[in-house]
C-alpha positions, 0 to 999 in steps of 0.5 A: 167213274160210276157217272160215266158208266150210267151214262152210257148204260143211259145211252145204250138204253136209248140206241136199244129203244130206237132199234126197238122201234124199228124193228116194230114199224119196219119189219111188219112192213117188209113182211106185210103182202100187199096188193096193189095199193089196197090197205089192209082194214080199208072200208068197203066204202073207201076200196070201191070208191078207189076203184072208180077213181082208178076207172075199174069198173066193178063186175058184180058185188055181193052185198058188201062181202065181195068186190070183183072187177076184171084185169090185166095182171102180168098181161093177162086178162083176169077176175079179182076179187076183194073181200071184206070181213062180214060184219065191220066190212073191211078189206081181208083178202084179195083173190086173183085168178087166171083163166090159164094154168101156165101163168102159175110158173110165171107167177111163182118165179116172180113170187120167188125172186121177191119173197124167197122160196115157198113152202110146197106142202105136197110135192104133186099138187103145184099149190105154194106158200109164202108167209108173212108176219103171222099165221094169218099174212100170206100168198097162196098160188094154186095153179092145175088144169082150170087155172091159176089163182093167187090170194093175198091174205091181210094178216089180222083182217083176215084173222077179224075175217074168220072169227066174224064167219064163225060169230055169224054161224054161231047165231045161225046155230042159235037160231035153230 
């Protein structure tokens, strides 16, 4: 009897580890914000080389922080911008941003049937949260009387982003 116990005690342990696996592969994929086919950690390199073989013509570059490129986006015109992390230049974040503020209506309620309802910090300022597997995954729609603008922000890239900038002032601090 103390055989077959250890059998499925073996058995047990081995669906435990599959749905383990699972839940590590597939869920930060579910929770994961996307842009296009952008990959998150993609080189500055390989994202503007995938650009030019989507015919996107590239508008202006900053060094190789920044990538910006117009299109149309639910059919209408506007400015992306992709941004790289300063020092190992991969991909962190993505800004779109319309010329118009009525577009920010639309966008939240596509945002919405997608990903479910946002946080709304301040109920008099139309600026909305979704967030993703951590601090550092998530949209942000901003929308008012200039236009509408929403980021992607790609988890811990973005985080590599932010502990870059401050590495970087660091040594301008240290400079002085």
């Amino acid at each position: 009897m103390k055989k077959n116990m250890s059998c499925s005690r073996s058995m047990c342990m081995l669906i435990a580890g599959v749905l383990l696996a699972v839940v590590l592969l597939v869920v930060p994929q579910v929770y994961a914000f996307n842009f296009e086919d952008f990959q998150w950690g993609a080189a500055y390199d390989q994202v503007k080389e995938q650009l030019g073989n989507k015919g996107k013509n590239i508008l202006s570059s900053s060094g190789t922080s920044t990538l910006v490129y117009s299109d149309s986006i639910l059919e209408e015109p506007c400015m992306v911008t992709l941004m790289f992390t300063p020092l190992t230049k991969v991909l962190a974040s993505v800004e779109i941003f319309w010329n118009k503020n009525y577009m920010g209506e639309d966008v939240k309620e596509l945002l919405r049937r997608k990903y479910g309802d946002p946080y709304q910090p301040n109920l008099f300022i139309d600026e909305y949260y979704w967030q993703g597997a951590s601090e550092y995954d998530a949209l942000v729609l901003e929308y008012g009387y200039v236009g509408t603008k929403l980021s992607y922000y790609g988890g811990a890239y973005q985080q590599r982003y932010e502990e870059e900038t401050r590495e970087l002032i660091d040594v301008e601090i240290d400079r002085f």
